[in-house]
Backbone bond lengths (Angstrom), bond angles and torsions (degrees), N, CA, C in turn:
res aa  C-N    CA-C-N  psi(-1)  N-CA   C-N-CA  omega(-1)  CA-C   N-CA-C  phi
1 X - - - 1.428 - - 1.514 109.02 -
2 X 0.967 111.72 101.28 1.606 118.72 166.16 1.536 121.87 -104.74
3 X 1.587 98.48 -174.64 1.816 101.47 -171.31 1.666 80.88 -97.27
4 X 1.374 112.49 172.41 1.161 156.28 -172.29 1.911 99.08 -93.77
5 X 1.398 120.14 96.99 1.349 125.09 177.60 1.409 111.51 -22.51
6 X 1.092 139.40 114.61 1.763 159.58 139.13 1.544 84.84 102.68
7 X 1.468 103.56 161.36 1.204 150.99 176.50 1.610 115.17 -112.58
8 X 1.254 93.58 124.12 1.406 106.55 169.20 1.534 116.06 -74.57
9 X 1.325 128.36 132.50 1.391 130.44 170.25 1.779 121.28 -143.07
10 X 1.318 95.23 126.23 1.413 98.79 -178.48 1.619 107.66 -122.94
11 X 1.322 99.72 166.32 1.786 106.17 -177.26 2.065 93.49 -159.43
12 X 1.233 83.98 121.35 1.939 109.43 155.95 1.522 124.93 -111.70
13 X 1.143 100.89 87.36 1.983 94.19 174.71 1.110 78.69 57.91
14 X 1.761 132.21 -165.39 1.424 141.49 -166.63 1.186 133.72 -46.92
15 X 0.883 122.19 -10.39 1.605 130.24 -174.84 1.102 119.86 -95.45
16 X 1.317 105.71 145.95 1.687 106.63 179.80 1.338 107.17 -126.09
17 X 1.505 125.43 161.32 1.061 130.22 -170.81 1.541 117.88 -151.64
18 X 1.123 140.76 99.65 1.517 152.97 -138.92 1.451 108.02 -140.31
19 X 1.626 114.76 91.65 1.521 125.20 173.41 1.738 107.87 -99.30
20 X 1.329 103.73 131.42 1.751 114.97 172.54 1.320 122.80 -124.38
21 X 1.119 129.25 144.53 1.881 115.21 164.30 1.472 90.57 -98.74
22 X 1.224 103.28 157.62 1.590 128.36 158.37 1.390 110.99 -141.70
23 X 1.414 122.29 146.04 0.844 146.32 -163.58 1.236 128.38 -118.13
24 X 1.349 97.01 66.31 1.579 141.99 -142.00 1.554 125.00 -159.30
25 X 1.248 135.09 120.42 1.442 110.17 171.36 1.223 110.33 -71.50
26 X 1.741 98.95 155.13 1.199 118.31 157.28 1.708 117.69 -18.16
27 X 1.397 111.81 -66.50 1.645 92.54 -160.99 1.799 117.85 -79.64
28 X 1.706 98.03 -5.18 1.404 89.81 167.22 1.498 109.04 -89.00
29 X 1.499 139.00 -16.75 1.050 115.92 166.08 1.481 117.97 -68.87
30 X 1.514 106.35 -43.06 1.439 91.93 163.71 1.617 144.54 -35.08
31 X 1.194 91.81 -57.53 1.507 92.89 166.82 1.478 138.41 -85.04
32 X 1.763 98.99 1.78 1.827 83.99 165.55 1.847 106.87 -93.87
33 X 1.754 95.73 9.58 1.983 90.61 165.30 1.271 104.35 -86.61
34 X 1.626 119.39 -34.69 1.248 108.76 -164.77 1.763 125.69 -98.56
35 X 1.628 113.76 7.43 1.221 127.55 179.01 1.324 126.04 -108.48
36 X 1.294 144.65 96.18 1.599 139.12 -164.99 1.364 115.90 -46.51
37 X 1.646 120.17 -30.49 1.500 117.64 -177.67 1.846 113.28 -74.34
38 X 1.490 91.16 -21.03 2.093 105.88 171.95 1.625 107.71 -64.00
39 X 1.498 88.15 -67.03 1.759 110.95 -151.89 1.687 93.37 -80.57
40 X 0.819 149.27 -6.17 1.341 119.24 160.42 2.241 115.23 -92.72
41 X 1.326 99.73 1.58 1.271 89.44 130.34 1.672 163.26 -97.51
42 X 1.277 78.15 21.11 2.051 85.46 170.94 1.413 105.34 -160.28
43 X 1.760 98.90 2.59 1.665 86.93 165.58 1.226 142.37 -45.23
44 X 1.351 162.43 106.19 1.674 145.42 -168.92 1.447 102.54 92.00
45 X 1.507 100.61 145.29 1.889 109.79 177.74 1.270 105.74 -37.90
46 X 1.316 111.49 164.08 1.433 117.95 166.21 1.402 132.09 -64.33
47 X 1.330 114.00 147.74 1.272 97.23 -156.32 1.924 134.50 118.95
48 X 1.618 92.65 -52.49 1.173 126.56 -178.41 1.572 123.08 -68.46
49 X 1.462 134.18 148.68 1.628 113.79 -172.97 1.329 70.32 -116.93
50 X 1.618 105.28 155.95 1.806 108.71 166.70 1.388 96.50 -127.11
51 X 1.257 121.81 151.19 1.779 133.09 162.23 1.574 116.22 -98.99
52 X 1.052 131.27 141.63 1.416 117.27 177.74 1.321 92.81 -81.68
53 X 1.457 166.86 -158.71 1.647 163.35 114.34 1.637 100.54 -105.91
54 X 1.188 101.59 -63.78 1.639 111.16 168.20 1.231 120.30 -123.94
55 X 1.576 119.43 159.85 1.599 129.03 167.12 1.446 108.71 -155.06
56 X 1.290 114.44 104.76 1.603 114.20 179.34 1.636 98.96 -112.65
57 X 1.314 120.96 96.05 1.425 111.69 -155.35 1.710 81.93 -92.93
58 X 1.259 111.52 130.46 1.663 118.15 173.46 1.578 91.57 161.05
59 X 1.279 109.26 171.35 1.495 122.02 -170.86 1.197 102.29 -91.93
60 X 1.423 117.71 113.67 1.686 114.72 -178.11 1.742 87.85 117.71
61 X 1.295 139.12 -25.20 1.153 116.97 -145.93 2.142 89.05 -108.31
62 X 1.765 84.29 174.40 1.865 89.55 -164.62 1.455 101.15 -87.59
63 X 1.291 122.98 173.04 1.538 132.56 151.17 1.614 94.76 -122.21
64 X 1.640 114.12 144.29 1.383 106.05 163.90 1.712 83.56 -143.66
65 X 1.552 84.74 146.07 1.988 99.30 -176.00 1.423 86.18 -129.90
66 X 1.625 113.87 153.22 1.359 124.15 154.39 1.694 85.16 -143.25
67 X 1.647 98.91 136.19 1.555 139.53 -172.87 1.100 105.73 -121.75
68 X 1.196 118.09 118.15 1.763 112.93 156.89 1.561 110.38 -127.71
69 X 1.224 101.75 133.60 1.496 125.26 171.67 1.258 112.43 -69.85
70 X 1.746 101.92 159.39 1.486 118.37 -171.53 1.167 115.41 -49.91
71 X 1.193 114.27 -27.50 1.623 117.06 -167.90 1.832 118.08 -109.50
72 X 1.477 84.36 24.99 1.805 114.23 -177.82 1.517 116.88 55.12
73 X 1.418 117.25 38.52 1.712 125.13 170.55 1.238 88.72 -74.74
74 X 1.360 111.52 123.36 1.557 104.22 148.13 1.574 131.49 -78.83
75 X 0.937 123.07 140.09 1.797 114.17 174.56 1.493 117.60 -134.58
76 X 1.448 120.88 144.07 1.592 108.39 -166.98 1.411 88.93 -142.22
77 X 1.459 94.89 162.02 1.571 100.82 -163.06 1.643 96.33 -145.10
78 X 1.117 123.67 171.26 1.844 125.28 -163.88 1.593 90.25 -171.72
79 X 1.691 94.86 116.16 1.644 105.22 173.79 1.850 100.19 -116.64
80 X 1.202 103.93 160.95 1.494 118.99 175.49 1.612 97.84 -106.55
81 X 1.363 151.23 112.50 1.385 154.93 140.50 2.044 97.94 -28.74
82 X 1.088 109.38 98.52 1.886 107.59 155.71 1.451 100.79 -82.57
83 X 1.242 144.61 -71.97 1.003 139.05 -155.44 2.069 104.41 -140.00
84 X 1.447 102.88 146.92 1.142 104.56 169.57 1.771 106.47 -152.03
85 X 1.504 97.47 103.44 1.775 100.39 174.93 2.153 107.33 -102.71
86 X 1.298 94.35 106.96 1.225 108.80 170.46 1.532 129.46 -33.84
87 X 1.036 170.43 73.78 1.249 96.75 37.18 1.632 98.86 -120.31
88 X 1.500 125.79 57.88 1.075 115.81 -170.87 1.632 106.84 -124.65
89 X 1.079 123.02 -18.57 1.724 136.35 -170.64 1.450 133.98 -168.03
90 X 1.450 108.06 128.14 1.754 108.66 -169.94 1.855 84.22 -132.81
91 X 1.552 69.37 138.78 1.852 81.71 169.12 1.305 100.31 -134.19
92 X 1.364 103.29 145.65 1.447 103.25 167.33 1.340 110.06 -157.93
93 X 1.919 122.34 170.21 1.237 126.74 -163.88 1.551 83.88 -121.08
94 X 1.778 110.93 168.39 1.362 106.50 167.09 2.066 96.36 147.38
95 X 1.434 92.53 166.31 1.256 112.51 -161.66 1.418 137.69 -141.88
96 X 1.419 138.87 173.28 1.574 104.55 169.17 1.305 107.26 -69.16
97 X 1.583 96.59 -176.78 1.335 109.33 148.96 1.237 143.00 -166.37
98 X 1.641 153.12 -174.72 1.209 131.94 -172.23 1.426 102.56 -100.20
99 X 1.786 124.70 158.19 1.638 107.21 -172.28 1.186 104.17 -42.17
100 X 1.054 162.81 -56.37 1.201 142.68 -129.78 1.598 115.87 -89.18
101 X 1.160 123.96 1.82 1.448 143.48 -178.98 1.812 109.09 85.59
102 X 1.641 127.14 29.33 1.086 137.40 178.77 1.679 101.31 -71.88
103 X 1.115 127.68 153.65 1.457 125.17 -173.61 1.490 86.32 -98.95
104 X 1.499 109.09 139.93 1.291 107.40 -167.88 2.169 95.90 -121.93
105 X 1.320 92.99 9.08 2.000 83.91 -161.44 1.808 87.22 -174.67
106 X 1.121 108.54 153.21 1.552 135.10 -170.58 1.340 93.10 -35.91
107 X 1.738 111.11 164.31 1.322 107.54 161.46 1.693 106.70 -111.62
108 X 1.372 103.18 -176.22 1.283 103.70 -156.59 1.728 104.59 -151.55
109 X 1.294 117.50 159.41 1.719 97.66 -176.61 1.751 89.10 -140.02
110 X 1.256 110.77 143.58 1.413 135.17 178.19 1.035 118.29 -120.55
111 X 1.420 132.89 120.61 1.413 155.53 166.91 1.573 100.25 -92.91
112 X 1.037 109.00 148.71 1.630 131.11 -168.95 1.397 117.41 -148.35
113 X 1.155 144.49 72.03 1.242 151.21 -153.07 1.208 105.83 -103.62
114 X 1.894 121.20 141.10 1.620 108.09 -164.69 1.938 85.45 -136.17
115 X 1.150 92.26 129.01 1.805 96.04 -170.98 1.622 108.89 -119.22
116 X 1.483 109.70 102.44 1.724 108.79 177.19 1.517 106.63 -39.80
117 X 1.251 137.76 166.10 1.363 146.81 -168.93 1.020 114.46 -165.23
118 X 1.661 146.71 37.00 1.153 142.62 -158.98 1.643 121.67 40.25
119 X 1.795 100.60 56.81 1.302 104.19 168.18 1.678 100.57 100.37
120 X 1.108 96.40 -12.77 1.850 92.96 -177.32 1.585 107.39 -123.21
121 X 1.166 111.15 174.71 1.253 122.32 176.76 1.636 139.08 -100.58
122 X 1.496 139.92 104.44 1.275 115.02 -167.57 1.483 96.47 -101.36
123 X 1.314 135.13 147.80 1.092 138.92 -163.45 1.979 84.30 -140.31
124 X 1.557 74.50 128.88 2.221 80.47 161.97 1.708 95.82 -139.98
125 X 1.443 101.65 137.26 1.635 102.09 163.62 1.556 94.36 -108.03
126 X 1.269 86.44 143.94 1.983 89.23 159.20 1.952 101.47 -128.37
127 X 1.278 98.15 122.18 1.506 93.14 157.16 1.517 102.98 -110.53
128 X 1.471 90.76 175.47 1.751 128.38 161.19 1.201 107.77 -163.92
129 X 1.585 99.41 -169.97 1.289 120.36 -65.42 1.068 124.35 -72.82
130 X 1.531 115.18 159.79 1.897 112.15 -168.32 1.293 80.00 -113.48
131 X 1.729 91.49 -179.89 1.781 107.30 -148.36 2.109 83.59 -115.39
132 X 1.138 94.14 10.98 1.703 99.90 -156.66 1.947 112.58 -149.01
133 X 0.748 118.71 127.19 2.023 104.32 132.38 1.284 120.41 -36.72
134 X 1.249 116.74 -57.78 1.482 122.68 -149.04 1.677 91.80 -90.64
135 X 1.276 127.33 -47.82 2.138 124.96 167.66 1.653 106.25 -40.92
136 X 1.569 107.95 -45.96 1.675 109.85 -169.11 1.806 88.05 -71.44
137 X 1.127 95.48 -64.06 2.190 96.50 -168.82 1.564 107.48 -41.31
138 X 1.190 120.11 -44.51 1.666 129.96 176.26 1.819 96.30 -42.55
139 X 1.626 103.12 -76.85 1.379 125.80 179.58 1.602 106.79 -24.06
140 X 1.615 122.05 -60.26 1.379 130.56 -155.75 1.684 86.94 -74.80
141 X 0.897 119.45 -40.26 1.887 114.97 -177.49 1.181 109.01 -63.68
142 X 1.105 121.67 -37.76 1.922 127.03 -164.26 1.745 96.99 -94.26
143 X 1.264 130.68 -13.01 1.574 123.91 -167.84 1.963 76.54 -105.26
144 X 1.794 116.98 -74.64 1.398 83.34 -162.11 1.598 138.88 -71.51
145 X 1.172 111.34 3.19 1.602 117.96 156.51 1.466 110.99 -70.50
146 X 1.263 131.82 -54.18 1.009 125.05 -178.69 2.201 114.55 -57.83
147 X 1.256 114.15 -34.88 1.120 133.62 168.01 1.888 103.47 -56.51
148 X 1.194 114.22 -49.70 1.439 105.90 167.22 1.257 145.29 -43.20
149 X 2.010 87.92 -45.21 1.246 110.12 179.73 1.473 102.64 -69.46
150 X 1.192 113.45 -81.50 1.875 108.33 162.71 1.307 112.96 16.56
151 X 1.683 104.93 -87.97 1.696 115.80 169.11 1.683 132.41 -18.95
152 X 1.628 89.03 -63.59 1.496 102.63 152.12 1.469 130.10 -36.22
153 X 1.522 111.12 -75.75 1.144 109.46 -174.16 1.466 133.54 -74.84
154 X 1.284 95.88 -18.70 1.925 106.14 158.56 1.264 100.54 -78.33
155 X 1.434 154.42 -14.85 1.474 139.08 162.86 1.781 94.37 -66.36
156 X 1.200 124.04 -36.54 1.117 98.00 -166.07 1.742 129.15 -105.10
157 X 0.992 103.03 7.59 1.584 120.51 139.56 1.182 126.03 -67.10
């Protein structure tokens, strides 16, 4: 199961916008967003190890990631779940942070939309808002590598 060659990507003033096929159903893409033993394999650019720390997948409930890069930066991140409709949409708000779960940088809210396709998957994230060009441009590098990896690892199931 793979993605569908190139990715669509758009950007307005802050926002970013990141469409993929995978070649995958819906509920398995769904669930390697929504399961820690999935998603910490292709979580973060390539390269990157991710930890799940927490996952309270429900509305109200936390995500906490710690990522470390090739060159051993650590980075951790803490999302709030607003909404999660099975298997079609997760939204969530959230930000960096320092270990200790301190918000270290703007927050930001992510939509995740999962679209049947005759057996495949269209996946769009939209975030906002960035505090930057260059936070959103960072963002579009770290979602479509990580989107690769995805690709990857549903080929290899």
């Amino acid at each position: 199961m793979a993605a569908q060659a190139g990715a669509d990507t758009k950007s307005t003033d802050r926002v970013l916008v990141v469409t993929r096929a995978f070649d995958a159903p819906r509920s398995v893409v769904f669930k390697a967003w929504t399961d820690p033993k999935h998603l910490v394999h292709w979580w973060g650019p390539r390269g990157y190890v991710s930890t799940v720390l927490k996952m309270d997948l429900r509305p109200g409930g936390t995500c906490r990631i710690h990522m470390k890069s090739p060159e051993g930066k650590d980075n951790w991140s803490q999302n709030v779940y607003r909404e999660i409709v099975e298997p079609e949409r997760i939204v969530l708000t959230g930000s960096w942070t320092d270990s200790e779960g301190n918000p270290i940088g703007p927050e930001s809210t992510t939509t995740v939309t999962f679209e049947e396709q005759a057996g495949k998957t269209k996946v769009t994230l939209h975030q906002v808002v960035f505090e930057s060009d260059a936070a959103r441009e960072a963002h579009r590098g770290g979602w479509t590598s990580s989107f690769d990896r995805l690709a990857d690892y549903l080929a290899s199931r």
